[in-house]
C-alpha positions, 0 to 999 in steps of 0.5 A: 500500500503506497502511502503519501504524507498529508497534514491536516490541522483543524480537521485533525482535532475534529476528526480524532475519532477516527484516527488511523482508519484505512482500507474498507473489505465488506463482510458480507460475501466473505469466507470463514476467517479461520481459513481465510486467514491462513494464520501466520500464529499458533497459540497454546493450549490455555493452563486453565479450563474453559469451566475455570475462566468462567467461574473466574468471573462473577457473572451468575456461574450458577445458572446455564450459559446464556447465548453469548456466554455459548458464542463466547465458548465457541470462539474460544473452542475456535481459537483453542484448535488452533493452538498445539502446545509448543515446548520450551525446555531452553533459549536455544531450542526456540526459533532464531531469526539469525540462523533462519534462512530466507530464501526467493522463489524463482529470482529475477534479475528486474521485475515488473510493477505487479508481479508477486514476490514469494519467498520461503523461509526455514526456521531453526533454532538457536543450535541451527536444527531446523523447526518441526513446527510452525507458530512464529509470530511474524511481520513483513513489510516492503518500502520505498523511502524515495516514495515514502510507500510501504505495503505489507505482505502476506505469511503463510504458515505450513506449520512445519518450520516454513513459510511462505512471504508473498509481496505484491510489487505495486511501484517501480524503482528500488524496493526493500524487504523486512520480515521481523521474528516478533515472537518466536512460537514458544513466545506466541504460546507463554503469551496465549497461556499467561492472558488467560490466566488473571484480571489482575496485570492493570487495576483500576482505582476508583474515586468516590466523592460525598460532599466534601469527603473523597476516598479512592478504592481499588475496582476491576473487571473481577476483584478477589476479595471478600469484602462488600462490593460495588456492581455496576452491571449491565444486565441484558449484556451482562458487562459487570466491573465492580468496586470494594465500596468505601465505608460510609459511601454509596456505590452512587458516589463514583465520579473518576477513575485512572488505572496502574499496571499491578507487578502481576505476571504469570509468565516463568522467569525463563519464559521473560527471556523470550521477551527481553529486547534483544529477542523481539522484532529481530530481522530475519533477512539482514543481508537482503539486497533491494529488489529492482521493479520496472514498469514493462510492457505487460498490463497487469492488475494492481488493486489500487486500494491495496496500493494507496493509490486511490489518494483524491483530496477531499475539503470539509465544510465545518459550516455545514451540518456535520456533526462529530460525537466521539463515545468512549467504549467503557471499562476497562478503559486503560490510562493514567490519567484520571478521567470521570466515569459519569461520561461513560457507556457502554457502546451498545447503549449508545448504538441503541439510543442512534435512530441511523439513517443515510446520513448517519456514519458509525465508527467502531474501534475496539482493542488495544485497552483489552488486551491486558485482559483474557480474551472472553472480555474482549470476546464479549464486548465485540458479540454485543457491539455486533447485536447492537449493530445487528438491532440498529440495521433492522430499524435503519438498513441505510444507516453505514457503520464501519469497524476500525481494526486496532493499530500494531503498537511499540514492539518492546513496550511490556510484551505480557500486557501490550505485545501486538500478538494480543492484538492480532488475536483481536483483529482475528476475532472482530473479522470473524464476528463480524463478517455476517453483517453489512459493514465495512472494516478500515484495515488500520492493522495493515496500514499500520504495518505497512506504514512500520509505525509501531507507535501505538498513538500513530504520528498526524501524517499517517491519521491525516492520510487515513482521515482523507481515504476515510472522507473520500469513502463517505462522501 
């Protein structure tokens, strides 16, 4: 995807809401995401049961599952076929990016703009023995800093130690390959396994305020404790976050919130070695040199949206009726920063209370404040964002609602809580729930990668860009 750099000023502050949002595929005629995807992961059987996770959360256990509670398993059930267990006994028998070798398939001295570059990668270990198993997690990207373009590529994994990179070459001149060993397999699979096993790696602390007293009180998505709490509950969703309820305070008087991150970790002290800085996002074709393109004289067919190339300047009139609400999507919402929790909903309420018609366009970001958590949180939140939209579309078919995928984050920023291996699972799950309606998706994970960014708050040049292709989509 071809990139160009635009600045937007005022309409950067109005349009905030919609940063980093890109490249729109409809769902409607799209194939089961699990083997659409050809998954570049594998993950680990979780060390807790499916019965364990829920019982965790204190969501009436005691009464029979309700459908998203079933719908929550079966994405899990999903996920869980997909994760054979990956040993770690020692650094060396995990996946080594500098013994790896990378090798073109049928190399050419020139290519032409168009061609497809496909490469072949055999993984090893740290000993030089060749991996039996698939399950790295990996990232490709291709660029050209003269054009300032990027494009990913496309991983497909044989889940026998290799795997097959493939790049579209959309531009002429001088191109260079980067295909990163984020995490190796035995990371992808203490990353899966460790999620899963506690609420408690952010905690929230919440402040309550009756006249003139406040007192603060630690609150979550579960909280261990014995002592009386604080439910707010969503009742038909069954979005629960509670507090220890202060002495001499009614739950009512929570005003604010911020969170910390707690010094919880259910990784093992050899397990941490995989994410040290040194192990992640190490290059695996080093000693690549650039691949030459040429325009040639044979018409290919090059997808201009995949490309970047669809780029029209758009101007935006404030003075007429446009109207910009920004909703946050509700706990857990992570920040240190204090902020008040009486402006807050869940997104569904918010959904219910839009009338929508041909005019109204709804956005949907949902990620990176989840991943920290087990995934049933996320699982949950998304299956009732898509009932939602599901009821508004029966009352007003024309009303267009868009789905913005999470953005890849910094690599070395706390890979227990924020690795973006959380977040490709995320990305995996919103696409496969919800593919059966009509909506469109803004692929801000690959124009992220294709942008190499990693920045979880992405610099104005790369939001500008994407509000123009955004507003052209629209309008």
């Amino acid at each position: 995807m071809k990139i160009s750099m635009i600045n937007y000023k005022s309409l950067w502050a109005l349009l905030f809401i919609l940063a980093s949002w890109i490249t729109f595929t409809l769902f409607q005629n799209s194939t089961k995401i699990w083997s659409a995807l050809n998954l570049s992961i594998s993950l680990h059987h979780w060390n807790n049961s499916i019965k364990s996770l829920f019982l965790k959360a204190p969501l009436i256990p005691l009464k029979p599952l309700t459908e998203t509670e079933l719908r929550i398993k079966e994405i899990i059930e999903k996920l869980d076929q997909q994760i054979p267990p990956r040993p770690f006994t020692h650094m060396n028998t995990t996946t080594s990016a500098t013994h790896s070798t990378a090798t073109i398939l049928n190399p050419r001295d020139t290519y032409c703009r168009g061609d497809q570059l496909d490469i072949l990668l055999e993984m090893r270990d740290h000993l030089g023995h060749r991996k039996q198993y698939g399950g790295d997690f990996l990232r490709a990207r291709m660029s050209s800093p003269a054009l300032m373009a990027g494009a990913s590529g496309k991983v497909t994994d044989f889940n026998n130690g290799t795997y097959l990179v493939s790049f579209t070459l959309f531009w002429e001149g001088q191109v260079s390959l980067s295909l990163l060993l984020i995490h190796p397999s035995e990371g992808v699979s203490a990353l899966w396994s460790a999620r899963n096993q506690g609420y408690d790696r952010v905690i929230f602390i919440g402040q309550f305020v009756n006249g003139t007293s406040q007192v603060h009180s630690e609150c979550g998505l579960v909280l261990n404790t014995n002592a009386e709490l604080c439910q707010y509950l969503d009742n038909r969703d069954q979005e629960a976050f509670y507090c220890v309820r202060p002495r001499h305070m009614p739950c009512a008087a929570l005003t604010h919130m911020h969170s910390e991150n707690k010094k919880v970790s259910y990784l093992s002290k050899q397990e941490k070695s995989l994410f040290e800085r040194s192990n992640v996002g190490v290059e695996i074709m080093e000693k690549f040199n650039t691949i030459s393109v040429s325009k040639c004289n044979t018409l290919k067919s090059v997808d201009l949206h995949e490309s970047g190339k669809l780029q029209h300047q758009l101007a935006v009139d404030l003075d007429r009726n446009i109207n910009i609400q920004w909703q946050k999507h509700c706990y857990p919402l992570v920040g240190s920063m204090t902020y008040s929790v009486k402006e807050m909903e869940y997104l569904t309420r918010a959904i219910d209370r839009t009338g929508g018609e041909k005019n109204t366009v709804i956005v949907i970001s949902l990620g990176q404040h989840f991943r920290p958590f087990p995934i049933d949180v996320f699982i949950r939140r998304a299956l009732n964002v898509h009932k939602a939209i599901k009821r508004l579309l029966l009352r007003s078919p024309d009303t267009m609602v868009i789905i913005k995928t999470e953005n890849i984050r910094e690599m070395y920023n706390d890979a227990e809580r924020f690795s973006d291996f959380h977040g490709y699972i995320q990305y995996l799950i919103i696409k496969d729930i919800f593919q059966d309606l009509s909506v469109s998706i803004i692929d801000a994970w690959d124009i992220t990668i294709a942008y190499g960014t990693n920045d979880v708050h992405p610099p104005q040049h790369v939001v500008g860009n994407q509000i123009n292709i955004l507003l052209n989509y629209i309008c």
